[in-house]
N, C-alpha and C positions, 0 to 999 in steps of 0.2 A: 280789452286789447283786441284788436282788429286780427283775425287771423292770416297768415301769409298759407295759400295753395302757391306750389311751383309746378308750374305746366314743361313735362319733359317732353314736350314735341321736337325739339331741336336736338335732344338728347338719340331720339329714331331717325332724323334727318342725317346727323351722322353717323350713327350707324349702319343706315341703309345705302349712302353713298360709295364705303365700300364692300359690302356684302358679309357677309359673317355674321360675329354678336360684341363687337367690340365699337363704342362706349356698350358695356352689358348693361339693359336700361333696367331689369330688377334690382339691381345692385345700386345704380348710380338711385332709383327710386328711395331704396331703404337708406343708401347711404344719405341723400337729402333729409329723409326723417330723422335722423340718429342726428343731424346738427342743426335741427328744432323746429325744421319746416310743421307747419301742422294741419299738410294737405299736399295731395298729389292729382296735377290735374292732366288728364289725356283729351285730344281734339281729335278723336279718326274719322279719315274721310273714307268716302269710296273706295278711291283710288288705291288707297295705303300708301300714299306717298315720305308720311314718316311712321305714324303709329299704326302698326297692324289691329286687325281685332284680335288675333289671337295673343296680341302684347295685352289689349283690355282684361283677357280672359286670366292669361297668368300673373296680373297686378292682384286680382282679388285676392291672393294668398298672400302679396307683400305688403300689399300698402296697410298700417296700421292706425292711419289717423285718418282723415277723410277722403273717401275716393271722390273724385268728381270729370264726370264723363259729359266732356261738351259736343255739342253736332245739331246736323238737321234733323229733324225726326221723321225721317223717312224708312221703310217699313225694316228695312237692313241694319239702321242706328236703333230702333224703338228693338227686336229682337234682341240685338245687344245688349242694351242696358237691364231689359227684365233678366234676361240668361246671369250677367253681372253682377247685378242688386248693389249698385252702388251707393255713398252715400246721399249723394247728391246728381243729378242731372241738370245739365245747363242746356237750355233749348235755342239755339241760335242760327238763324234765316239763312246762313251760307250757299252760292249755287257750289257745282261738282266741282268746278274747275276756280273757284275764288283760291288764290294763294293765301289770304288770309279772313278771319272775318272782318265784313267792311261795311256793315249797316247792323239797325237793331229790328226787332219785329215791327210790324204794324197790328198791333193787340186790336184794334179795333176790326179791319177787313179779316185776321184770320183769329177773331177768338173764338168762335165756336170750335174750332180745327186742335185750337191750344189746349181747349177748356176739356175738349176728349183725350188728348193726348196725356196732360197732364191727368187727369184722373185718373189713368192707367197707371200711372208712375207712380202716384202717392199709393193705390190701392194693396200697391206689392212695397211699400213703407219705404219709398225711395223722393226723397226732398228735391223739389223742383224748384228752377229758377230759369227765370226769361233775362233774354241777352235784348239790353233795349236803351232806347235814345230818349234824352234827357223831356223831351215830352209831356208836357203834365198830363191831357185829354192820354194820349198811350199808357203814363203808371196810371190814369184812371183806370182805363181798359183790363190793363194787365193783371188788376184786383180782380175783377169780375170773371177770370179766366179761375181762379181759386188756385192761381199758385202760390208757394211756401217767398219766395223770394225775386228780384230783379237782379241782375246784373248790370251797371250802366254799364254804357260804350264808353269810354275815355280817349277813342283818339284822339276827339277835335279837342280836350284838355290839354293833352298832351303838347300837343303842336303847338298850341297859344302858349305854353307857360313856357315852351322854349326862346319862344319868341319875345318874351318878358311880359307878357299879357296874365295877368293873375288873377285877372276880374274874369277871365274865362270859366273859372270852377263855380261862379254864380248860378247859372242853370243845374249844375247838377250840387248842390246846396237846397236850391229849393225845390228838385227832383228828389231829395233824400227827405227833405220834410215831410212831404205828402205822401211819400212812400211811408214814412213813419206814423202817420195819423191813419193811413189805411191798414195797417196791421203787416205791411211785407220789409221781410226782410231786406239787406239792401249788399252786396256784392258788388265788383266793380273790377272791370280789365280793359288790358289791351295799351298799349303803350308806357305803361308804368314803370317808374323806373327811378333807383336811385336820387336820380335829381329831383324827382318831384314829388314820391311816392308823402313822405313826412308834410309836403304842404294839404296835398289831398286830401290824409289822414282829418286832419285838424280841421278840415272844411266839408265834411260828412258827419252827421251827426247819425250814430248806432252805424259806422259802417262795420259787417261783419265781418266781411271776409274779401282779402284782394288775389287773384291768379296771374299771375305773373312768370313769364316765359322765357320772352326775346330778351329781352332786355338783362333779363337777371342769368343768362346762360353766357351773351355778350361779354356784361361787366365779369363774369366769374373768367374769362380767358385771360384777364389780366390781374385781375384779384385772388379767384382762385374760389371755388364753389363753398366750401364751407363758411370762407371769411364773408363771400356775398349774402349766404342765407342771413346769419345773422346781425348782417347790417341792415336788412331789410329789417329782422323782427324788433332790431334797435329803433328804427323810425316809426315802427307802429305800434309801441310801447305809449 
């Protein structure tokens, strides 16, 4: 079974909108575990526009199933995550001011840069994975870097399958193969969603683990957050 991470960045966004601690994101965190999520994913940026680091800091005591701490690894995110020890770290090219991420690494021009970063992060037993585009020559590269896992980029999936394009999940089909025969694990975000999550599933092969946000914070304003969790874990059963 493919695991579901729920990325509460939206959960800080309103929060922060009107000052205080209400949605309280400890709570709304553990409360996502208790209805089977089995993972918690934070993005903090700079800025702290939704997730503080010091939110990073007091998840360590809540979250009991996987933490997983995405960013750029710039010197401010790389302290974080050792301080942290999360389960997992997601390495992803974001600039400061991107409102979302919106590209994947180029494993080839920065792996040397990767290949040190990441061996920091496993040396202190923290599981890495690159945030990256469907690319074969890049999952070549991204091997060579010696991390635990990819993440694919799923926007342009995303887009096409709304669009009725279904031969779009072809590239990352046989970005998942090769990730499989090189020995990396294989992750996947960023647009995911309801509608499409169950086609996706079925068209990765070993996919591990999806992080999932927007979409699932969205659908819960009308569904209702518990009922979305495990609708999600229904389609990746």
């Amino acid at each position: 079974m493919t695991k579901l991470s729920v990325n509460i960045n939206k959960i800080a966004t309103l929060r922060n909108s009107r000052g205080g601690n209400v949605p309280n994101l400890l709570k709304v965190a553990a409360d996502i575990e208790s209805f089977g999520a089995e993972g918690i994913t934070i993005h903090p940026r700079p800025d702290e526009r939704h997730i503080r680091y010091q939110d990073a800091r007091d998840l360590v005591s809540v979250v009991k199933t996987e933490y997983n701490i995405e960013g750029n690894p710039i010197k401010s995110f790389i302290d974080l995550v050792l301080e942290t020890k999360p389960t997992q770290v997601t390495l992803v090219p974001d600039a400061v001011d991107a409102i979302t991420s919106n590209a994947g690494w180029n494993t080839i021009e920065h792996q040397s840069f990767l290949k040190e970063v990441i061996q920091e992060f496993q040396q202190n037993n923290i599981r890495t994975s690159i945030f990256i585009d469907t690319d074969l020559k890049l999952i070549e590269a991204a091997a060579k870097t010696g991390t635990d896992r990819i993440e694919l980029y799923t926007e342009e999936f995303a887009t096409q399958f709304d669009l009725g394009n279904k031969k779009a999940v072809k590239p990352y089909t046989e970005a998942a193969i090769l990730a499989n025969k090189l020995g990396l694990g294989i992750n996947a975000g960023h647009d995911l969603s309801l509608d499409n999550i169950k086609f996706f599933k079925e068209n990765i092969p070993n996919l591990a683990e999806v992080s999932i946000g927007h979409a699932l914070i969205a659908e819960s304003l009308y569904l209702g957050l518990e009922n979305v969790v495990n609708m999600y874990l229904h389609r990746l059963k």
